[in-house]
CHARMM-style PDB file with segment names, atoms N, HN, CA, C and O in Angstrom:
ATOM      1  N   UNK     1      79.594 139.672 237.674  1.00  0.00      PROA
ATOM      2  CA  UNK     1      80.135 139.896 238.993  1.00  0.00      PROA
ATOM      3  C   UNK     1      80.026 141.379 239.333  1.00  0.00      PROA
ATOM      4  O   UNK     1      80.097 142.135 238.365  1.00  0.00      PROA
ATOM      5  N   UNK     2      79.863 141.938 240.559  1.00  0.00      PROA
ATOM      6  HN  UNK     2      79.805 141.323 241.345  1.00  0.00      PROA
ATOM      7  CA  UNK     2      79.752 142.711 240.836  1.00  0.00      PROA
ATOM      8  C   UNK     2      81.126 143.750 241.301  1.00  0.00      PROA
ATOM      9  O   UNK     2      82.176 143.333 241.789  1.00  0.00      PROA
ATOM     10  N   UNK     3      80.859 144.889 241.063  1.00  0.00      PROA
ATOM     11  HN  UNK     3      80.006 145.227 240.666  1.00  0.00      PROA
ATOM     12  CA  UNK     3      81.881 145.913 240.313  1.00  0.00      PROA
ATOM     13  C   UNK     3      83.128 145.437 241.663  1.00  0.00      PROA
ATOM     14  O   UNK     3      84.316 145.248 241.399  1.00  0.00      PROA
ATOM     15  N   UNK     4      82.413 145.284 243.379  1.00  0.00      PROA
ATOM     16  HN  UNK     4      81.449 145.437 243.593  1.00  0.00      PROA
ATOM     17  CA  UNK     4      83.318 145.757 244.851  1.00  0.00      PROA
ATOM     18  C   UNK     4      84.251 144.738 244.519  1.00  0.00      PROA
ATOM     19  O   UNK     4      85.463 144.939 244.594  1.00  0.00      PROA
ATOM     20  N   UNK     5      83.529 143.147 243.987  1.00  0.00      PROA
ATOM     21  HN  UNK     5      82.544 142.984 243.926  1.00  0.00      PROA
ATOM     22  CA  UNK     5      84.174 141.815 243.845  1.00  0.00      PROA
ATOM     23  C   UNK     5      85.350 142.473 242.699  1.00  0.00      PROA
ATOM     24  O   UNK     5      86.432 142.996 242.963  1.00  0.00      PROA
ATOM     25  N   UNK     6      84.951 142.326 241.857  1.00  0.00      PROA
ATOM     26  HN  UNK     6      84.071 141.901 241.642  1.00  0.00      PROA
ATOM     27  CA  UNK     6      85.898 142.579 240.733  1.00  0.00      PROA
ATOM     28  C   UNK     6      87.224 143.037 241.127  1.00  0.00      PROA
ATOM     29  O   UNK     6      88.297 142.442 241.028  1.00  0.00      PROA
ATOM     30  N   UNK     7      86.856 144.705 241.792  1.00  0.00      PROA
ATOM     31  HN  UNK     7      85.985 145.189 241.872  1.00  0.00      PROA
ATOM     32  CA  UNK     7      87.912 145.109 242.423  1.00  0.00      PROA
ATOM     33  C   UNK     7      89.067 144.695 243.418  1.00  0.00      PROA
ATOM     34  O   UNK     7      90.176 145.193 243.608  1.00  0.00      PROA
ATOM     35  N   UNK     8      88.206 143.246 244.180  1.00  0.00      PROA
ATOM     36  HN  UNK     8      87.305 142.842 244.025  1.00  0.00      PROA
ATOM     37  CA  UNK     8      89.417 142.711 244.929  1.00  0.00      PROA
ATOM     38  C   UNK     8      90.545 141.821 244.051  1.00  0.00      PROA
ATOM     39  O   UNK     8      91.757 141.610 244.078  1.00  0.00      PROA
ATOM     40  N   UNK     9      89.240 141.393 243.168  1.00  0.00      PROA
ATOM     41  HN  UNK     9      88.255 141.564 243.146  1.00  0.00      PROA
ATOM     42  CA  UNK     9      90.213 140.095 241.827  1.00  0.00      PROA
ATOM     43  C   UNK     9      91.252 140.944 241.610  1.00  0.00      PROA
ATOM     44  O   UNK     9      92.387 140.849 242.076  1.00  0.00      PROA
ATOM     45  N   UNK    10      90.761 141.886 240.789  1.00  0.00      PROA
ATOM     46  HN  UNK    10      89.839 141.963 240.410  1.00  0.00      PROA
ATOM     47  CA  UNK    10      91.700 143.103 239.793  1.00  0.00      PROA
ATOM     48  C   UNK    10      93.066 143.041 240.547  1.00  0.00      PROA
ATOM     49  O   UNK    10      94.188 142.761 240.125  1.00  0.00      PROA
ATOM     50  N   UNK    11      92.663 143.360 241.698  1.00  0.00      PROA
ATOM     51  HN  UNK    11      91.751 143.587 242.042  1.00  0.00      PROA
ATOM     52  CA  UNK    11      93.675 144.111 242.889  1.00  0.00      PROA
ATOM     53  C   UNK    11      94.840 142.810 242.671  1.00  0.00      PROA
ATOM     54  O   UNK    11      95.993 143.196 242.482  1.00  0.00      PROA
ATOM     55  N   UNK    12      94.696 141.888 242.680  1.00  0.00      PROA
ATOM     56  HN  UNK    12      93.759 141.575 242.833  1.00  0.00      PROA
ATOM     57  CA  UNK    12      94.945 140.238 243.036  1.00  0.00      PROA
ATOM     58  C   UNK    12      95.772 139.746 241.730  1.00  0.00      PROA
ATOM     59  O   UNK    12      96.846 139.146 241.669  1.00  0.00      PROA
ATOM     60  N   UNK    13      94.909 140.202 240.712  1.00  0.00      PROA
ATOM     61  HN  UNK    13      94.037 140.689 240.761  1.00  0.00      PROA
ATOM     62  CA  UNK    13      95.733 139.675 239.412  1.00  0.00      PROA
ATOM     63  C   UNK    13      96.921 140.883 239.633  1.00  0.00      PROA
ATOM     64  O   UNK    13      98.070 140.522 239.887  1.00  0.00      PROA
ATOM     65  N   UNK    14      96.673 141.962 239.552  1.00  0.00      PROA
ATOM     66  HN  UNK    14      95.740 142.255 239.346  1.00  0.00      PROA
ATOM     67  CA  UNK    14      98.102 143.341 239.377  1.00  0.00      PROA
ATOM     68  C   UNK    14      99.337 143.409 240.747  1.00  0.00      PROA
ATOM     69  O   UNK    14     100.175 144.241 241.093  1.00  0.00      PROA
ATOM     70  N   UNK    15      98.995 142.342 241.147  1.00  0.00      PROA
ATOM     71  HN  UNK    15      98.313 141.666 240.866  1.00  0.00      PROA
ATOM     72  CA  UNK    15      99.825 141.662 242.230  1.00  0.00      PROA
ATOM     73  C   UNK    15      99.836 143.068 243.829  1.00  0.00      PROA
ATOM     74  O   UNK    15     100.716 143.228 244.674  1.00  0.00      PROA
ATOM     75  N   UNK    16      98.803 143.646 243.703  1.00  0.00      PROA
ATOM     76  HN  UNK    16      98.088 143.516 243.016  1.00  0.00      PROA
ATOM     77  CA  UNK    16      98.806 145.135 244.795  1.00  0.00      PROA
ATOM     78  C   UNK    16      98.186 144.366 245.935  1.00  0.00      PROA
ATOM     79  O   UNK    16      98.111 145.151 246.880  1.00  0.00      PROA
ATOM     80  N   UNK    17      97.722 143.218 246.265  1.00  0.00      PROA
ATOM     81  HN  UNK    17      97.782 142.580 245.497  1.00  0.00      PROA
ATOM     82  CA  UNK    17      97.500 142.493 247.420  1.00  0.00      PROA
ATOM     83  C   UNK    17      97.859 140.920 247.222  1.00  0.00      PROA
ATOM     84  O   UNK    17      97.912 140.418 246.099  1.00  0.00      PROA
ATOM     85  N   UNK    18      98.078 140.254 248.308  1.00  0.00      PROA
ATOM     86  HN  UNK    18      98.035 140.661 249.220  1.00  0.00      PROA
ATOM     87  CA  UNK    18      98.413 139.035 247.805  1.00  0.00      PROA
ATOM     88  C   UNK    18      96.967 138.112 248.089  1.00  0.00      PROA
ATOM     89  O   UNK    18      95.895 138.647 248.373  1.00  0.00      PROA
ATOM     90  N   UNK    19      97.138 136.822 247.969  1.00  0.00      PROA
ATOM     91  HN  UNK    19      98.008 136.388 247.738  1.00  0.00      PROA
ATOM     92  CA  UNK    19      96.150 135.849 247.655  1.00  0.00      PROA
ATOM     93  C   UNK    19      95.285 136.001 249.365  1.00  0.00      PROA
ATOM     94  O   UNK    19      94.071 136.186 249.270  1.00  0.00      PROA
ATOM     95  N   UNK    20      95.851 135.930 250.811  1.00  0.00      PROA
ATOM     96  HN  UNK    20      96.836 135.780 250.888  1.00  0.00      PROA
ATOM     97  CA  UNK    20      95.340 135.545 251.538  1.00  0.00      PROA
ATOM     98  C   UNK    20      94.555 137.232 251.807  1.00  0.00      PROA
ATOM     99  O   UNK    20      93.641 137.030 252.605  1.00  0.00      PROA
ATOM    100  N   UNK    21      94.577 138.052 251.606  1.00  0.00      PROA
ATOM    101  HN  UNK    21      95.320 138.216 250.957  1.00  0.00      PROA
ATOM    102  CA  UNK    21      94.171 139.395 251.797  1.00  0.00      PROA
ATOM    103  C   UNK    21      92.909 139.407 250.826  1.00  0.00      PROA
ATOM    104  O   UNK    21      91.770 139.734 251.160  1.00  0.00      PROA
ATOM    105  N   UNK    22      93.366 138.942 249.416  1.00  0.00      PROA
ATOM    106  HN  UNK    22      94.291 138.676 249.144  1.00  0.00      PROA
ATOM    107  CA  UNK    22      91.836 138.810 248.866  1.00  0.00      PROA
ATOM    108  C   UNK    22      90.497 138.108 249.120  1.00  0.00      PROA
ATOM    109  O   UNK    22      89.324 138.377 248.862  1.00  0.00      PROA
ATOM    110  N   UNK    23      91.404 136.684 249.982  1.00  0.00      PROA
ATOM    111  HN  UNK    23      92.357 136.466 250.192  1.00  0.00      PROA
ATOM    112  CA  UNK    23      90.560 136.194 250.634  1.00  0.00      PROA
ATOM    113  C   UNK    23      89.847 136.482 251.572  1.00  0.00      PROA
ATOM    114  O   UNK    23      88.775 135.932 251.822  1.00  0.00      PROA
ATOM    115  N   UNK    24      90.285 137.254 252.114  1.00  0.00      PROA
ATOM    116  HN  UNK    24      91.155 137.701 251.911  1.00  0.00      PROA
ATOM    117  CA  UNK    24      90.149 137.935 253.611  1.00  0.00      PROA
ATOM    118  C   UNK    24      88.843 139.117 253.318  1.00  0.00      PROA
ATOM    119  O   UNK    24      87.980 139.368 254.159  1.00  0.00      PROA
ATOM    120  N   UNK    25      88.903 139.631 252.220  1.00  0.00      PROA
ATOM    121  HN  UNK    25      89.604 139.427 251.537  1.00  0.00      PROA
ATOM    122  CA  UNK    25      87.961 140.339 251.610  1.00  0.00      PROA
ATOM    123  C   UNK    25      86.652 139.942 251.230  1.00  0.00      PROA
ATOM    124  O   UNK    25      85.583 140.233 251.767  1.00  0.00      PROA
ATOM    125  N   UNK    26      86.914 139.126 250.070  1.00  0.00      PROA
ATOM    126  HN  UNK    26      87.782 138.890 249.633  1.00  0.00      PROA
ATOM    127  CA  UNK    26      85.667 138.189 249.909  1.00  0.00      PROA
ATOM    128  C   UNK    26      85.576 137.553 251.117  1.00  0.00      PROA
ATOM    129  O   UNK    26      84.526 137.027 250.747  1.00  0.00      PROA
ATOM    130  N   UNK    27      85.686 137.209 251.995  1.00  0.00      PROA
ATOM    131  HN  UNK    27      86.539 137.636 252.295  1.00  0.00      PROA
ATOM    132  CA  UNK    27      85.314 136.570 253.002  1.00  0.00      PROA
ATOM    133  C   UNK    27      84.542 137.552 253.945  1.00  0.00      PROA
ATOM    134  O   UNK    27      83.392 137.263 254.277  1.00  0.00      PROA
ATOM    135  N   UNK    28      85.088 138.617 254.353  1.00  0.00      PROA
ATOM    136  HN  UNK    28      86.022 138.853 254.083  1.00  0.00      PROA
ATOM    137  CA  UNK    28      84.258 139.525 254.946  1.00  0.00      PROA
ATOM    138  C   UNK    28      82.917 140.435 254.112  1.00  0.00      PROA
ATOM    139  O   UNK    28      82.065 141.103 254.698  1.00  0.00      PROA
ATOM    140  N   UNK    29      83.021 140.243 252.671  1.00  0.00      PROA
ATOM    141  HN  UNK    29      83.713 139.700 252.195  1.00  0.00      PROA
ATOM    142  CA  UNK    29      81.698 140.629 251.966  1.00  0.00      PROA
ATOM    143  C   UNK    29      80.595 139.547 252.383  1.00  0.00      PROA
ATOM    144  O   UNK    29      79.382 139.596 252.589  1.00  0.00      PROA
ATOM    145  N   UNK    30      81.657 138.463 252.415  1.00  0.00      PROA
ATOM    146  HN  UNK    30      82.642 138.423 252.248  1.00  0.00      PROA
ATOM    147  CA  UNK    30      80.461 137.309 252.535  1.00  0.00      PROA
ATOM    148  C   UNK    30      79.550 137.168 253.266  1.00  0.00      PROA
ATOM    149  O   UNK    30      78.377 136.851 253.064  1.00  0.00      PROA
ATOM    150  N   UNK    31      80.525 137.593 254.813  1.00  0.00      PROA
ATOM    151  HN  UNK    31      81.477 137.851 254.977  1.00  0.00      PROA
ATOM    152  CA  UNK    31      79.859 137.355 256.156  1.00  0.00      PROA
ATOM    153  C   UNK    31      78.853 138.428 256.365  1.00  0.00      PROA
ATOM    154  O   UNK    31      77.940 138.147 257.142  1.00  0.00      PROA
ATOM    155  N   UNK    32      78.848 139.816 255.717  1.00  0.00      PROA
ATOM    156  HN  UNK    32      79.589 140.043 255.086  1.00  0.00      PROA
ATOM    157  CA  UNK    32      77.785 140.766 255.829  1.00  0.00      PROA
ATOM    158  C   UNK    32      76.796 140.540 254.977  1.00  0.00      PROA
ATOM    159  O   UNK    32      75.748 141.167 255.133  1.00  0.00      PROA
ATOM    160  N   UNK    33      76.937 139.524 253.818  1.00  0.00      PROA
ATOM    161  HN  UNK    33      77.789 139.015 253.692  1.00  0.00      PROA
ATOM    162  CA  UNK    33      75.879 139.491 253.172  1.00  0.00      PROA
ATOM    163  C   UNK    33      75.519 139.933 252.494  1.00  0.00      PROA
ATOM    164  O   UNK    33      74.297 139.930 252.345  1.00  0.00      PROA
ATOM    165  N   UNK    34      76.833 140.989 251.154  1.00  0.00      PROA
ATOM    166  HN  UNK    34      77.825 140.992 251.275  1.00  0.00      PROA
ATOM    167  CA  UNK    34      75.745 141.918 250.489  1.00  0.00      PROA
ATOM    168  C   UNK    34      76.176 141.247 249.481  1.00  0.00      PROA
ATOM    169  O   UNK    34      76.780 141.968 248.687  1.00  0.00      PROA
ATOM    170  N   UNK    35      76.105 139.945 249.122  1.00  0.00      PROA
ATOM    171  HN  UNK    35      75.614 139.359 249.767  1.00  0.00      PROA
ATOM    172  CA  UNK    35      76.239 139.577 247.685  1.00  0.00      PROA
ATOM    173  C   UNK    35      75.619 138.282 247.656  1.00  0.00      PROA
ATOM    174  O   UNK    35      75.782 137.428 248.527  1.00  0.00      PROA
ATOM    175  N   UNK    36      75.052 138.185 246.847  1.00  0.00      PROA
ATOM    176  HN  UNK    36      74.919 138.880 246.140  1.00  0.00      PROA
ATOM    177  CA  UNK    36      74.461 136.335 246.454  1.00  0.00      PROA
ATOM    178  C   UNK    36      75.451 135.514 246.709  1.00  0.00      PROA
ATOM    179  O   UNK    36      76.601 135.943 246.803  1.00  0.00      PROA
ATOM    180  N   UNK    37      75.134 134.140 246.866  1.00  0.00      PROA
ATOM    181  HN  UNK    37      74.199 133.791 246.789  1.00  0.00      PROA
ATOM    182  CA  UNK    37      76.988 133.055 246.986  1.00  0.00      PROA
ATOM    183  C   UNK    37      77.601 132.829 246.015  1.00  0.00      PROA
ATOM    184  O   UNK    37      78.819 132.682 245.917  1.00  0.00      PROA
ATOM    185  N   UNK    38      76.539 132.768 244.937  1.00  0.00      PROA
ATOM    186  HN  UNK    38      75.550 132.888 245.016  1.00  0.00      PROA
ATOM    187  CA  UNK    38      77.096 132.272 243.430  1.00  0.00      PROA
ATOM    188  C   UNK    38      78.094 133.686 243.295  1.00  0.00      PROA
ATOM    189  O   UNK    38      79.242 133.264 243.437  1.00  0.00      PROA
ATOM    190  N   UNK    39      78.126 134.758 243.142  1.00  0.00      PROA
ATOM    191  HN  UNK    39      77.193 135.101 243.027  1.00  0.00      PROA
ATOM    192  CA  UNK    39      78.866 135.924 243.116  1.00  0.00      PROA
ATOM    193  C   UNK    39      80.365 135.388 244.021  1.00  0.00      PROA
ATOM    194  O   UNK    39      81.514 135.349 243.582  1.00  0.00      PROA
ATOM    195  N   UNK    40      79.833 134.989 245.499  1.00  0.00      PROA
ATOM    196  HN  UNK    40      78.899 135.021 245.855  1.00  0.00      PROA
ATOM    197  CA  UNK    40      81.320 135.047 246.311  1.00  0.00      PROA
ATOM    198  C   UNK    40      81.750 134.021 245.664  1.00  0.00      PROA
ATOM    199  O   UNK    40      82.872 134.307 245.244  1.00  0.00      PROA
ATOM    200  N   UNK    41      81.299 132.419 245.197  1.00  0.00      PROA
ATOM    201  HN  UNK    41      80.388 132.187 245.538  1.00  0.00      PROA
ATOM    202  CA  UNK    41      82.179 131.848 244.792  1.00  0.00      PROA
ATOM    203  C   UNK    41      82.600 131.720 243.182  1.00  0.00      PROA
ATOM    204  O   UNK    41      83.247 130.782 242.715  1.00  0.00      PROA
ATOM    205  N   UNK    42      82.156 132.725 242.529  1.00  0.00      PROA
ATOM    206  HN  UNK    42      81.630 133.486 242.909  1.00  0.00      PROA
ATOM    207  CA  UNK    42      82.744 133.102 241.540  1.00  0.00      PROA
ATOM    208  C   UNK    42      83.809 133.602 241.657  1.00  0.00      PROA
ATOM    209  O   UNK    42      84.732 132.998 241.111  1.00  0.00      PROA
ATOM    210  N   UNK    43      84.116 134.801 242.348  1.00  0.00      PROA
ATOM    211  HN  UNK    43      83.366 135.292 242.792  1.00  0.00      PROA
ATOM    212  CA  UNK    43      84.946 135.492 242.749  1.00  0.00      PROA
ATOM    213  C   UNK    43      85.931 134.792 243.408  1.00  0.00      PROA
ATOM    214  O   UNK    43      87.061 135.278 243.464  1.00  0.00      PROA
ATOM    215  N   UNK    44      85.667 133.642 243.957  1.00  0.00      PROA
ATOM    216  HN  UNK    44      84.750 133.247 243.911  1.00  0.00      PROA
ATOM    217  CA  UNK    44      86.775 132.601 245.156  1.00  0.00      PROA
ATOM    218  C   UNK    44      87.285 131.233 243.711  1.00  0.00      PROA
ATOM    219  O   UNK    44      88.204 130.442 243.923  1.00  0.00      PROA
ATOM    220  N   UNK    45      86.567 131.230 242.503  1.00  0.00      PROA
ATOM    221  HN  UNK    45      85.821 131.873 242.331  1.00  0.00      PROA
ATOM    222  CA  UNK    45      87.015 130.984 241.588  1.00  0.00      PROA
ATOM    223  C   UNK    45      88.090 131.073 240.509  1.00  0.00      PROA
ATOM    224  O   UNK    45      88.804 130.285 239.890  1.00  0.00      PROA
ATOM    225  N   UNK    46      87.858 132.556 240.572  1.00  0.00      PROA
ATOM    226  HN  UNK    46      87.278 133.196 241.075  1.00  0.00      PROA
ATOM    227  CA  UNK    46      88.598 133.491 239.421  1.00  0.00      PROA
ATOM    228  C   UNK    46      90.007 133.751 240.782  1.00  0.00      PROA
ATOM    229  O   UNK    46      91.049 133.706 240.129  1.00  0.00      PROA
ATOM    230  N   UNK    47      90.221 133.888 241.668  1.00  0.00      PROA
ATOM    231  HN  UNK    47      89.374 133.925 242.198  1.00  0.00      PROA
ATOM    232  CA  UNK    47      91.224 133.604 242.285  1.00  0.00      PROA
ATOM    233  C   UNK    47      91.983 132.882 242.704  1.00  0.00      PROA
ATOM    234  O   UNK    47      92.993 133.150 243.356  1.00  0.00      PROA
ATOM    235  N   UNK    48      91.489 131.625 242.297  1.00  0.00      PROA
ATOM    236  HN  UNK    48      90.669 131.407 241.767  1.00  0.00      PROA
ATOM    237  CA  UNK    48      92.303 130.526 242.316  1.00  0.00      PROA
ATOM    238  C   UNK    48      92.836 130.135 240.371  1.00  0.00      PROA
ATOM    239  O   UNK    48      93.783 129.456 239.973  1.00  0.00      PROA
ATOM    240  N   UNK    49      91.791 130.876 239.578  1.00  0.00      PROA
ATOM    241  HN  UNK    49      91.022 131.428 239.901  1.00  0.00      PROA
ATOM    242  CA  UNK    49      92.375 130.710 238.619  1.00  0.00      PROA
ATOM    243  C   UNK    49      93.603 131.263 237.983  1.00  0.00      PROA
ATOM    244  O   UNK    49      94.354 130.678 237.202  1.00  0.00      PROA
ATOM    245  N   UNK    50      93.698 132.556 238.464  1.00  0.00      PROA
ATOM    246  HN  UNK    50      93.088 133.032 239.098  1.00  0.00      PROA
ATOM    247  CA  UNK    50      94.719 133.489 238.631  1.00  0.00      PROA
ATOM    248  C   UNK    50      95.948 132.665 239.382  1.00  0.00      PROA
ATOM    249  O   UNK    50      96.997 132.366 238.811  1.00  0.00      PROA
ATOM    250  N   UNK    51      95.726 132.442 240.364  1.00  0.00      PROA
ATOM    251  HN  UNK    51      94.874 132.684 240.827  1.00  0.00      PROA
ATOM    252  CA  UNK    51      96.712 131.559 241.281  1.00  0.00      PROA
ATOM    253  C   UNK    51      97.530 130.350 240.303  1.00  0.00      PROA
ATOM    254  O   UNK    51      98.739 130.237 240.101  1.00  0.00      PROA
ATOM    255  N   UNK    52      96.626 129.685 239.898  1.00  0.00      PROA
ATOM    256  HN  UNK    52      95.644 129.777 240.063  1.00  0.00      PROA
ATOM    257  CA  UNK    52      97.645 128.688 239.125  1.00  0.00      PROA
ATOM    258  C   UNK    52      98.389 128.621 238.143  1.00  0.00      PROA
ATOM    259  OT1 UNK    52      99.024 127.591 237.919  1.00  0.00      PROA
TER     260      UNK     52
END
């Protein structure tokens, strides 16, 4: 995964943003396009894994 992704997870697990803000993130990397999908939904993975 790439280092920007990581940083929103990170952010997400250390509780410094909550779940819909990370989303909100990866979601706007998404829409510009600077990452492969397999990357965004890795990343939309590992945040729901955290979540449960």
């Amino acid at each position: 995964m790439k280092l920007e992704v990581k940083v929103i997870v990170s952010l997400y697990k250390k509780q410094r943003i909550n779940y819909e803000k990370a989303i909100e993130a990866i979601k706007i990397i998404d829409e510009e396009g600077w990452f492969e999908s397999y990357i965004i939904d890795k990343s939309k993975e590992d945040l729901k894994d955290v979540r449960s």
